[in-house]
N, C-alpha and C positions, 0 to 999 in steps of 0.2 A: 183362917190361914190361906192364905195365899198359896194357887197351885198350877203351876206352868203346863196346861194343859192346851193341846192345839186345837184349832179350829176348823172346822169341818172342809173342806176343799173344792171351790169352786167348779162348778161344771155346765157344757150346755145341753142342749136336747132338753129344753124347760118348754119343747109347743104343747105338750098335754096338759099342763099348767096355766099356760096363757091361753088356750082355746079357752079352757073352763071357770079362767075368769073374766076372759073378756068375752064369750061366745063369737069370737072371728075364728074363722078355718086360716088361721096364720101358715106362711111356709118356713119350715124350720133350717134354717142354715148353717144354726150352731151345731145340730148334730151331722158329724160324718161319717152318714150310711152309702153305702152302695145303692147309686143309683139305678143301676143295671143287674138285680142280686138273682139267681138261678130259680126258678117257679121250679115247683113238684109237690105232686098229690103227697099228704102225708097226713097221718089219725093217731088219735091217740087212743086204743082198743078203752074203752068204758070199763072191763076190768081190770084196768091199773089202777084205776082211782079210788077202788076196793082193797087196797091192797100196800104196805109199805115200800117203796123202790128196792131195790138189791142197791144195799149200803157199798157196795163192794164196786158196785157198775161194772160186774163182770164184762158183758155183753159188748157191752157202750163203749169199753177200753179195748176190748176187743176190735171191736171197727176201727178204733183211732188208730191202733197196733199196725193194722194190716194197710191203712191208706199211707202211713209213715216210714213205716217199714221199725217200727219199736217196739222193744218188750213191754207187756202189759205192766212187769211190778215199774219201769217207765215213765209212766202217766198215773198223773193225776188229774181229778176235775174238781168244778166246782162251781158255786152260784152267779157267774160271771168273773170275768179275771180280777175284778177289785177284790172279791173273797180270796182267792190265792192270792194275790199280794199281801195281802191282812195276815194270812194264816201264814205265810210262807216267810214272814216279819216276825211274826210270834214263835217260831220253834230254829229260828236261824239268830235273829239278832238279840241283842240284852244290853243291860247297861254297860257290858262290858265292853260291847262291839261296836263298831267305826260303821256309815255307809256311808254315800257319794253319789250322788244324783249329777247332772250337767245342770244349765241353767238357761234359757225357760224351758222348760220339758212336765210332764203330767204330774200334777202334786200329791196323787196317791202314796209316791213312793216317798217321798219324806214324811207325809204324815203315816202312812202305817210303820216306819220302820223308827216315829218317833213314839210311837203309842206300844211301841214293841220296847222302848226303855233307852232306844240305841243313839247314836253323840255323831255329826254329820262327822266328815273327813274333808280336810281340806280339795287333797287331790286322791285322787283313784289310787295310785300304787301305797298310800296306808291306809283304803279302806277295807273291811273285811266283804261287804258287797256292795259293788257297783250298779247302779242301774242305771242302764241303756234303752232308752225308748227308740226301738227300730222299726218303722221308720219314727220320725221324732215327733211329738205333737207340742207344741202348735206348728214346729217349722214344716213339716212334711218333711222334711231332710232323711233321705235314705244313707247311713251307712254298710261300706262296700263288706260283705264276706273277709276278703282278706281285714280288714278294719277291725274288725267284730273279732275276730280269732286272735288279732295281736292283743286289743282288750282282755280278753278271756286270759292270753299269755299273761300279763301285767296282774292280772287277778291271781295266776296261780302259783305268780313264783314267793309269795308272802299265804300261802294259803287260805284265798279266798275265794269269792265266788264271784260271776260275772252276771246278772241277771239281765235276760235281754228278751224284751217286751216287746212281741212280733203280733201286735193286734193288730194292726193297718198294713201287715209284709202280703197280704195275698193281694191287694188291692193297688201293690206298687210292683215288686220284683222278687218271688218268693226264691228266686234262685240263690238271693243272696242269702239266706234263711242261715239257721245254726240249727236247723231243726235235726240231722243227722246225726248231729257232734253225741257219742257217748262217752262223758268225762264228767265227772266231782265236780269240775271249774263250773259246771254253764249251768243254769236252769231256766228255761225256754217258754215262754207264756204265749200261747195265744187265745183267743176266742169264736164267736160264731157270730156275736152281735153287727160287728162292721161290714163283713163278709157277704153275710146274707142278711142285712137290713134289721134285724130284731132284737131291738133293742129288749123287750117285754120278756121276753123267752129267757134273759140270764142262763148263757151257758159258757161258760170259760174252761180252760182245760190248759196240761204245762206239763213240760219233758223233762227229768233230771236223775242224777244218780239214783237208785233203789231204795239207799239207804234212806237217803232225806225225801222221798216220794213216799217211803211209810210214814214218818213224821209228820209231813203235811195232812195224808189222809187220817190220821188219828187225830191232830188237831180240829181237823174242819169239821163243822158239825154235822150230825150224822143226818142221812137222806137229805143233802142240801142241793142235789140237781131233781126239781120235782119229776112227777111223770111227763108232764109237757113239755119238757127242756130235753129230754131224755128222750123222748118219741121222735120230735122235731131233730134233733141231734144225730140223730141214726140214720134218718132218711137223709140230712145236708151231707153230711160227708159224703155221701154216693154220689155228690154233684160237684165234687172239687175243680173237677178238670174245667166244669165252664163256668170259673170267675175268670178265665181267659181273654174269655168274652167281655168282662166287665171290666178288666185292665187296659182293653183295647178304646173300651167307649170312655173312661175314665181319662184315658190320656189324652182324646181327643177334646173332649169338654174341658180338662182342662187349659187346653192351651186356647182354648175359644174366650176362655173366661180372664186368664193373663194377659191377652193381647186388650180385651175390652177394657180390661180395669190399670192399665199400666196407661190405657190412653189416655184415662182423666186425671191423668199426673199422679199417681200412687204407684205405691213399690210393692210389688210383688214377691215374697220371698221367693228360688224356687224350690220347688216342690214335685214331688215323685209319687205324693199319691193322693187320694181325693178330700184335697182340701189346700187352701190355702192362706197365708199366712198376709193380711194386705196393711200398710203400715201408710195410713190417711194425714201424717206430719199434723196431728191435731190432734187434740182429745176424744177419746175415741167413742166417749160415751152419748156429745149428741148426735153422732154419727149413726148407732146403734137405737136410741130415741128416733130418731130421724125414720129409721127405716120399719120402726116399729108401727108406728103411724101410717107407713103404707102395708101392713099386713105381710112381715117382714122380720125374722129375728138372726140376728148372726151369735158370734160369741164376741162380748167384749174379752179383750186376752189384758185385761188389767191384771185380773190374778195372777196373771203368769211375770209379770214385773213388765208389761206392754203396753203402757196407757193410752198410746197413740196407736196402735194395732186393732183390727177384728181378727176373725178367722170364721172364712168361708165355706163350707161344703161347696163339694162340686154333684149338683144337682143333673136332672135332665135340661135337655138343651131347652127346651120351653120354659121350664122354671128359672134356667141360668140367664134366661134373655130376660125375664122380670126382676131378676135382682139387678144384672146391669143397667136396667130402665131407674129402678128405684134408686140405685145408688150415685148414679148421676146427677139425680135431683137433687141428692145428701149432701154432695159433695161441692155444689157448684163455687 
């Protein structure tokens, strides 16, 4: 019997993969971390690992509470934000419910909310949830706060929800954020991975009405922020104020890396945060071959319906000056 089941969804940060099959110290382009992310001493006490987490992350929500200025029943976490997307699919959508994704944007959200049972919508004002990757990946494209809130409006006169995916918003303009809004319409995703560089660490975390913040945390499965995510967790929020720092060096590198690469005749989407979206008027994949060869990885954005596109991390200025050396040679 034939079963219209999807297919697992494209992503980068594959250098732990290609180092250990190829044994090259490759640079990973496809994934975009924070090049510039806040150092600080941080342990994980030896007796947590004796012990099961507080299912509950009293403590942990507690911090997020007071850095946000939100009620604890507020927040929820979890094993990186793809698990809240997943879980927050499963107790919001069904075969009865409509979502709405844009187009290119992160494929999680159509595949979890089709694994959740639920039938896309053409446009936003009949879907039941909207999702909004703010800023957007692959474009980098930040939209403005006022933007976000008319969304959220349009969400809630049909009553629905506006879900808006603020994993890359510290690393571009957290001002425009919805991270404030206490309303039914919004539920608000961020993470720690891009922020502060750690990818491994899996810790995702999201703001929304009480009611549907109990639902998620009873779906999600139980102690899914280990001790390490949760040790690590506690001590980055105390360091929010200087990804400032990393916004500033961010935006500089980036526009080093637009002017390099718009030079060799390529279009540069723009972009507002670390990363960019560069469209080679070619197939994008010996491009991406090309530069694999010199110990090099980007993201092909085929998945994303981009065949002629990569998309770049914006690295440190030494490593951004070897990609433009390599990519020049890709491209000639």
């Amino acid at each position: 019997m034939a079963v219209d089941f999807p297919h697992p969804v494209v992503h980068g940060g594959t250098g732990k993969r290609q180092r250990e099959n190829t044994g090259k110290n490759l640079l990973d382009f496809s994934a975009s971390l924070n090049p510039l992310p806040p150092r600080f001493a941080w342990t994980c006490e030896p007796g947590c690992l004796s012990s099961y987490p507080d299912n509950d992350y009293s403590r942990l929500k507690e911090c997020i509470a007071q850095v946000f200025h939100r009620d604890t029943d507020e927040i929820c976490v979890g094993n990186g934000s793809i698990e809240l997307i997943r879980v927050f699919c499963s107790v919001v959508l069904s075969s009865k419910k409509t979502y709405h994704t844009t187009s290119p944007t992160f494929g999680e959200y159509e595949l979890s909310a089709r694994l959740a049972g639920a039938v896309a919508a053409d446009r936003p004002e009949t879907a039941y949830v909207s999702f909004v990757c703010n800023p957007n990946n692959p474009t980098g494209e930040l939209y403005t706060r006022i933007d976000m809130l008319a969304r959220a409006r349009v969400a809630s006169s049909h009553g629905g929800i506006l879900f808006a995916d603020e994993a890359f918003i510290e690393l571009a303009d957290p001002s425009e954020s919805l991270i404030d809004q206490h309303t039914g319409s919004f539920f608000v995703l961020r993470s720690l991975t891009k922020s502060f560089a750690v990818p491994g660490i899996r810790f995702g975390y999201g703001f929304g009405d009480p009611d549907l913040v109990a639902k998620i945390e009873t779906a999600r499965p139980p102690w899914s922020v280990n001790a390490y995510a949760e040790a690590f967790a506690l001590q980055a929020f105390t360091h929010m104020d200087e990804l400032e720092r990393s916004r500033a060096y961010i935006g500089k590198e980036r526009s080093f890396l637009q002017k390099k690469i718009q030079g060799m005749n390529l279009q540069c989407h723009p972009s507002s945060v670390n990363y960019l979206l560069v469209d080679c008027a070619r197939d994008a994949g010996p491009v991406c071959a090309g530069l694999e060869t010199l110990d090099i990885l980007v993201r092909d954005c085929t998945s994303f319906g981009l065949p002629s596109c990569i998309r770049v991390a914006v690295r440190t200025h030494e490593e951004n000056t070897l990609l433009v050396e390599a990519l020049s040679a890709c491209v000639r």
